[in-house]
Steps between C-alpha positions, in 0.01 A plus 500: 500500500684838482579483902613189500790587274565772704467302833777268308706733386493704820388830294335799704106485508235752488286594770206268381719257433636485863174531654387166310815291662234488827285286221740225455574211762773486760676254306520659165641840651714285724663359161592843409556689829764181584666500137612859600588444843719200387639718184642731793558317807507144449319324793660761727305666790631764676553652825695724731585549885356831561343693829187662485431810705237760493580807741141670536153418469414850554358616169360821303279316261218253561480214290214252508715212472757530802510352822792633586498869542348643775129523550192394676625139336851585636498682764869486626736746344868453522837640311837330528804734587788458250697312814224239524510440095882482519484263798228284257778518215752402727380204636346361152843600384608192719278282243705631216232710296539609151197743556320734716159578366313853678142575423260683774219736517503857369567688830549877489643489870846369404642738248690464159810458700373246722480234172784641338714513836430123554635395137809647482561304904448221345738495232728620697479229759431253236629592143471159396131499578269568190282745622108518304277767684238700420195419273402793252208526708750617769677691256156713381426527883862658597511727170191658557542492876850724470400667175774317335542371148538111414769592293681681773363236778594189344889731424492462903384198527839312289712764686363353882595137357168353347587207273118420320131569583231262591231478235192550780267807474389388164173322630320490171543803235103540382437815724142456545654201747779705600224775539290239768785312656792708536380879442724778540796290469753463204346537195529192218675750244716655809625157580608441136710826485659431825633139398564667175703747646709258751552295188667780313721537752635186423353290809260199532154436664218264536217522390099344622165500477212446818246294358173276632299798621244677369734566167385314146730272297509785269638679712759289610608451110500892447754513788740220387456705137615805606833325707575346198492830284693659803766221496520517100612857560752490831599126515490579890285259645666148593244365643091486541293425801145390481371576867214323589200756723491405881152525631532521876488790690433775210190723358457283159225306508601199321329205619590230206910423480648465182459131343864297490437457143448870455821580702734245265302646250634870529839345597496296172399866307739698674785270373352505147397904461853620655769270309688838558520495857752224598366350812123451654521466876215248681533735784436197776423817758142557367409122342640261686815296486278244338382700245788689426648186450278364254496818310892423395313226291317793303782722433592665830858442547583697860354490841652766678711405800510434842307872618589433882204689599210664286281722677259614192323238307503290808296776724234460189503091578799352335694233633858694456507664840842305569822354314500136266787297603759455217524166532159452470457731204779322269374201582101619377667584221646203350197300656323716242747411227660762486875601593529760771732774366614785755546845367518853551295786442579545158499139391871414530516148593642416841485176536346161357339280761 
């Protein structure tokens, strides 16, 4: 059996070979997805103490997904003043955060130097404070927003103290989906160049995938595909985030959730199709603790961190709104059987629990 042997020897598979992973059992992908999980971390999970904040819900595009931005589902705008962000840094500060993490809407009321203005504060109130801001969906938004080129927008973005970018914005690449979920935003191919772009200049991202919506499994393995030819060129992605569709509060109408043997599943793929991409995140915002959990038994080997406060997937019905204790997140760990491994935003380990 021809994908077998590749499956063993942990060789790069066609499209129709991916696809027909979703044909096999959970426990004969888990076999595979765990032998290269183990081959790279051990039984290490990982995490870091981060703060979540997201300035604006005010936003230029309208995407069927989001309960967050403002609209008839929304209806209360609000934007932060850099003085309120700073006073959010400060006191997580107190917490001793590796990370602050800043996605919002796309609002054309703040201005370029608004964003930019905010970054460089921050590192230089906290220069020992990895900064990751700005999804390339933000990135589209501002450069065609200010007439601005990525090449010369991303140049400003190192020079105001940005450390990495956020993988979201990616949704799903097939843009008949893109074209009915998220139209007039970031295009798939636009999204490639701009990671491919902050890669060249010799910094790291994230990178994800929205899926149990309306999109197809093919889909989902054309997307993972095209990361994986992306990270064969740059090397720039350290980690992947399978983000699981909230249904509350949105425009999709997606009555049937995704199956927990479907979500392990694409977990379990994900881990196989991008041996090139170091880490896979069970992002335990969107599926649960629980699940998120579970998924480091089919090659996920990060969870994020402790967020503080999430104010996106949770206004579409996730249970993320506020912090997890750290206490009680080491100790899920190892009850999982796993050992709880604190790091920072580039995968430098911290500290073993």
């Amino acid at each position: 059996m021809n994908i077998l042997k590749k499956l063993e020897n942990t060789e790069k598979l066609t499209n129709e070979e991916a696809m027909s992973l979703y044909n096999f059992d959970l426990p004969f992908l888990a076999k595979f997805a765990n032998t290269i999980r183990e081959k790279k971390h051990g039984k290490k999970t990982y995490f870091n103490i981060n703060r979540h904040i997201n300035p604006t819900n005010i936003c230029k595009d309208i995407c069927q997904f989001c309960a967050y931005s403002v609209s008839r589902k929304n209806p209360n705008p609000y934007t932060m003043s850099h003085e309120q962000i700073l006073d959010i840094i400060e006191k997580s500060a107190k917490n001793n955060i590796k990370e602050v993490y800043i996605v919002s809407a796309h609002n054309p009321k703040t201005g370029l130097e608004w964003y930019l203005g905010i970054f460089k504060k921050i590192k230089e109130k906290f220069p020992n404070i990895h900064i990751k801001v700005l999804t390339a969906a933000e990135i589209h938004f501002l450069s065609q927003e200010y007439n601005i080129s990525y090449e010369k927008l991303i140049e400003k973005i190192i020079e105001s103290g940005v450390d990495s970018l956020p993988g979201g914005g990616a949704e799903i690449f097939n843009e008949q989906i893109r074209k009915m979920i998220c139209g007039g935003k970031v295009s798939s191919d636009e999204w490639i160049e701009i990671h491919k772009l902050w890669h060249k200049s010799d910094h790291k991202s994230t990178a994800s995938i929205l899926f149990g919506h309306i999109e197809t499994k093919e889909h989902r393995i054309e997307h993972m595909i095209r990361l994986r030819d992306l990270q064969e060129e740059t090397n720039g992605f350290n980690a992947f985030i399978p983000l699981l569709y909230q249904r509350e509060n949105n425009y999709l109408k997606v009555k049937k959730l995704l199956s927990e043997e479907e979500f392990l599943k694409t977990i379990a793929i994900a881990r196989i199709l991008l041996f090139n991409i170091p880490n896979i995140k069970a992002y335990w915002v969107t599926s649960t603790m629980k699940f998120a959990l579970e998924a480091q038994k089919y090659g996920a080997n990060d969870l994020d961190g402790m967020i503080e406060k999430e104010s996106i997937q949770s206004a579409a019905g996730a249970k993320s709104k506020n912090s997890i204790h750290l206490n009680s997140l080491v100790d899920s760990i190892k009850e999982s059987g796993f050992i709880p491994v604190e790091r920072d935003s580039i995968y430098n380990e911290i500290k073993t629990w």
